[in-house]
N, C-alpha and C positions, 0 to 999 in steps of 0.2 A: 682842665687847662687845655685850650688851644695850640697847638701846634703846626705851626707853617714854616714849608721848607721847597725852597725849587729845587729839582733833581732831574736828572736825565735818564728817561727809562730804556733799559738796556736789554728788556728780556727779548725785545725782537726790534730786527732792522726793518726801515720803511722798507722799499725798492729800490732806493740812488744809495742802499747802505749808510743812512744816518738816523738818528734814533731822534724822537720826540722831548723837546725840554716841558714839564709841568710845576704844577704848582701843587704841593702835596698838603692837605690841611688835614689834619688828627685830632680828633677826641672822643675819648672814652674807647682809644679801641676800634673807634669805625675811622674810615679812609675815605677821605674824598679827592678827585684826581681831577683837575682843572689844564687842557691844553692851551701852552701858551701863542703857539702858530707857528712854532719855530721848532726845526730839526736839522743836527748839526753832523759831523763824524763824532765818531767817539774818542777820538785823538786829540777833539779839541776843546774838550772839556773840564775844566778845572775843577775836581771831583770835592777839594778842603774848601777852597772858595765860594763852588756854586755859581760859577760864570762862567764864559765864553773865554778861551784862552788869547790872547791881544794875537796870535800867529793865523784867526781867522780873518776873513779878508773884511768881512763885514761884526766883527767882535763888538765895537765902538756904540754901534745902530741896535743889534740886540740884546747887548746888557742893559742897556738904556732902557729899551722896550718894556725888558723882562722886570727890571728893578720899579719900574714907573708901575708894571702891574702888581708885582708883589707887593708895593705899599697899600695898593687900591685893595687888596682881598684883607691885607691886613686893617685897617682902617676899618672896613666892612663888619670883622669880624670883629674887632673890640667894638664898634657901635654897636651891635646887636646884644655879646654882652655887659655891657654898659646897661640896655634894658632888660637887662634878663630875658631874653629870649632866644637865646641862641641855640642853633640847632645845627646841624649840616645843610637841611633840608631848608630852613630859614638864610642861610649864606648863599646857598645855591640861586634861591632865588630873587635873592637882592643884586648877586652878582650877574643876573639873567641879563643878555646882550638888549639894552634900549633898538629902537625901528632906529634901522641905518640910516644915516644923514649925511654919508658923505658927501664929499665933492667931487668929479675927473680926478682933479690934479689929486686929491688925498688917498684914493682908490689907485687912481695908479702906482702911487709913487710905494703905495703895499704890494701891488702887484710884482714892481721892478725888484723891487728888495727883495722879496722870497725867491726871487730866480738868482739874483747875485747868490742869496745864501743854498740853494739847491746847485751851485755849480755852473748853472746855464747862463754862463757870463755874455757868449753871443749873442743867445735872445735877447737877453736882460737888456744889451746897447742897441739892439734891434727897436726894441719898445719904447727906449729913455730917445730915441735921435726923432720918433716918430709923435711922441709925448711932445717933444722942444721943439714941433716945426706947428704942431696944434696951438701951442700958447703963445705961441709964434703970432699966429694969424689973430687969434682969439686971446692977449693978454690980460684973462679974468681969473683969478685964483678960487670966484666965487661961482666959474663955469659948471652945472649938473647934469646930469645924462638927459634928464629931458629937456634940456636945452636945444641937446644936437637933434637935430631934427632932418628929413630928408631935405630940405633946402639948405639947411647949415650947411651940411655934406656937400651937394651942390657947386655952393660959392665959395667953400674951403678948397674942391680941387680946383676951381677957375684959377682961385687965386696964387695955387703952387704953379698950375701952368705958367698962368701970367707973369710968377715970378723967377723963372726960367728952370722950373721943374720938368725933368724927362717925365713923361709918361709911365714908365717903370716904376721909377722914383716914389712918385706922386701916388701908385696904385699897392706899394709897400706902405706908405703911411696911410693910406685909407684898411686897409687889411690890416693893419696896429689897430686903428681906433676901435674897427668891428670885434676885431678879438676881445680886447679889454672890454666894450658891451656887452658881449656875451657872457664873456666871467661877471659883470657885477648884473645881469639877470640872473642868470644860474648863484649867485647870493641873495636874490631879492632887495640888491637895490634898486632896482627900476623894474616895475611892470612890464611885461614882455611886448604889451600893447602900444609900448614908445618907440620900439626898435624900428630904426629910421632906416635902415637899408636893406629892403622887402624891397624898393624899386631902383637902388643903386646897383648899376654894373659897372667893378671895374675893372677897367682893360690894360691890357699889357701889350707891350708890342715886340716881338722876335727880335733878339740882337744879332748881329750881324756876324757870322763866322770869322774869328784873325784866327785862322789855324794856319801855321808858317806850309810853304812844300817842303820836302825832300830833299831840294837843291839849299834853301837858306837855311834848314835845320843843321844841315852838312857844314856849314860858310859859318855858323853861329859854333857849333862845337871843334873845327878847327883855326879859327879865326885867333894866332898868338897875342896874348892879352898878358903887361907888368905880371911878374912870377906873385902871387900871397895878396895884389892887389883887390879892393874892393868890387873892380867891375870883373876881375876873374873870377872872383867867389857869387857875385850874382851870376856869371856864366854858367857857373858848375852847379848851383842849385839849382837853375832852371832846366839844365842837361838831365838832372839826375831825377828829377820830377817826369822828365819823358822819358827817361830811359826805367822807370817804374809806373809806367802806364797811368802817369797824371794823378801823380798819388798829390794829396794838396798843402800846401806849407804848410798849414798848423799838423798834418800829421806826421810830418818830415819833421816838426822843433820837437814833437813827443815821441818819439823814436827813441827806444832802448836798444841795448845791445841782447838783451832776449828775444828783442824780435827777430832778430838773423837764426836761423834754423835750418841745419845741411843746406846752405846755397840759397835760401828761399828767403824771401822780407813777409812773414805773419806778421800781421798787424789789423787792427778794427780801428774803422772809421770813425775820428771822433763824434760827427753830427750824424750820420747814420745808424753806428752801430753794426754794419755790415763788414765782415771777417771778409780777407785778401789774403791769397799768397803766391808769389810771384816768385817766379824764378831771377834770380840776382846776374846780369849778362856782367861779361868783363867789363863793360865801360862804365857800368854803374861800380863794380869792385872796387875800381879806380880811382872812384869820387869818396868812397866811402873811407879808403884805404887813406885816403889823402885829409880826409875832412873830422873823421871820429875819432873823440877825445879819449873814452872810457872813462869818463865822468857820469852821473846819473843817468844824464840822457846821451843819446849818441852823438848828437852835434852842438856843439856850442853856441845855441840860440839862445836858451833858457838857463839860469842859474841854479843849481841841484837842489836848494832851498827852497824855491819858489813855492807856490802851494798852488796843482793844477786848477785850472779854469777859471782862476782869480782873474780880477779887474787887472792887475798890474802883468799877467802873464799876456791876458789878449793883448794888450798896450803894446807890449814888447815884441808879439808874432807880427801884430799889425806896422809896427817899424821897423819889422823888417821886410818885409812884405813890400815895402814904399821904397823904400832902399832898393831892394833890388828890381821894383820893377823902373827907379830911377836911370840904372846903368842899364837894365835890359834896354831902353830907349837909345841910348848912347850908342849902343852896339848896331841896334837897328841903321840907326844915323851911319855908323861906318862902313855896314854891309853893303846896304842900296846908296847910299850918296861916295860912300868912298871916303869919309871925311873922318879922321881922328885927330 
């Protein structure tokens, strides 16, 4: 009697610390272990169920996944015994992956998903904004990698220029497209013999230093702004970002209160990884003293709930983010023009 059961293997963590979901099929004693692509926390695993607990941000897309493949192995597995032939060895290789067929859009849209579900919620919108300026130009769901060709490429940046694409911009969604190429060579969906940008270079252009002086960082931090108002609180978080040697808002909303340590702000970079510790001067005390809740995280950006690097956390740094660099404008306007 066949035995099939998705389970979360737990004896060892990947590297981002989540564990592999598979598909376990049993008989007679032997074990065969089928990985389904997907690797979750182990907090978020519904152990009685066998699924994705709905607190993941992407739970909806991988049960779905997993459930759509579970029936496929089982199907599999009664057809074989149905002819008496079943084996492990016989399932293994009827379940053996067909010559990949995808398409852009269907490769990507696996690619963006396992970064939602790895955490890497930044890249993940980095890849989907550069995917949607592609299908943009090229609106074909039936587009293939040997399609893009080095003139594709070509008339795809003409046409981001021409469509009032910065340069920068423009050389971010070329650098998307080539990565995902490379990922589906390195799977063998395209012959490496099609890679179309051997003779693309793209360029970037220097941005242009706003680093405030001396005198308006002074004019910016004592400039009297409504006591608890919005453009106060964008004044003080942008204070407090210099007065912490440009530490950057998303690591200022994930800020605990463990990270204060005799005087010091320890903390690691969320997108680097790179450890900091900095000594805390009075005027940042100030901000701190003024602004932290002693709720999960130190300041009242993110709600204690949230579940880090989810779609709906970045949403939320990024609005704020806009918000304050909304009033930081305002303020600019008052400094140099004089005008409130």
């Amino acid at each position: 009697m066949v035995q099939l059961k998705t389970i979360l293997d737990t004896r060892k963590s990947k590297s981002d610390n989540t564990y592999p979901i598979y598909y376990r099929v049993t008989e007679k004693k032997k074990v065969f272990y089928l990985y389904s692509g997907f690797s979750i926390p182990l907090t978020q695993w519904d152990e009685q169920k066998c699924i994705v607990k709905k607190a993941h941000v992407n739970a909806q897309t991988i049960n779905a996944s997993i459930s759509k493949r579970f029936f496929e192995i089982q199907k599999a597995a009664i057809e074989l015994e149905d002819e008496g032939i079943f084996s492990l060895d016989s399932l293994k290789s009827k379940l053996a992956p067909k010559p990949p067929t995808k398409t852009v859009k269907e490769f990507s849209d696996v690619v963006i998903a396992e970064m939602f579900t790895k955490g890497r919620t930044g890249n993940a919108i980095v890849y989907q904004t550069g995917v949607n300026s592609l299908f943009k130009y090229k609106p074909s769901k039936a587009l293939r990698f040997t399609d893009i060709t080095t003139s594709f490429i070509e008339k795809y940046r003409e046409w981001l220029l021409s469509n009032g694409c910065k340069i920068n911009t423009a050389g971010n969604y070329l650098r998307t497209i080539r990565a995902i190429y490379n990922k589906a060579i390195k799977l063998k969906l395209v012959d490496k013999k099609y890679y179309p940008f051997n003779d693309i270079t793209i360029k970037t252009e220097k941005t242009a230093k706003r680093a405030f002086s001396k005198e308006v960082l002074k004019n910016i931090e004592l400039l009297v702004l409504p006591v608890n108002s919005p453009i106060e609180v964008a004044r003080d978080f942008y204070m407090l970002s210099f007065y912490l040697i440009g530490i950057n808002f998303t690591d200022i909303a994930y800020l605990k209160s463990e990270n204060i340590c005799n005087g010091r702000l320890e903390y690691k970079r969320r997108k680097t990884g790179k450890k900091y510790s900095i000594k805390i001067q009075p005027q940042a005390q100030i901000l701190f003293d003024k602004y932290a809740t002693g709720d999960k995280y130190l300041f009242r950006i993110l709600p204690a709930d949230i579940i880090e690097n989810s779609l709906l956390a970045k949403r939320l740094i990024q609005q704020w983010i806009k918000t304050t660099n909304k009033y930081l404008k305002r303020i600019s306007t008052i400094i140099f023009f004089r005008v409130w």
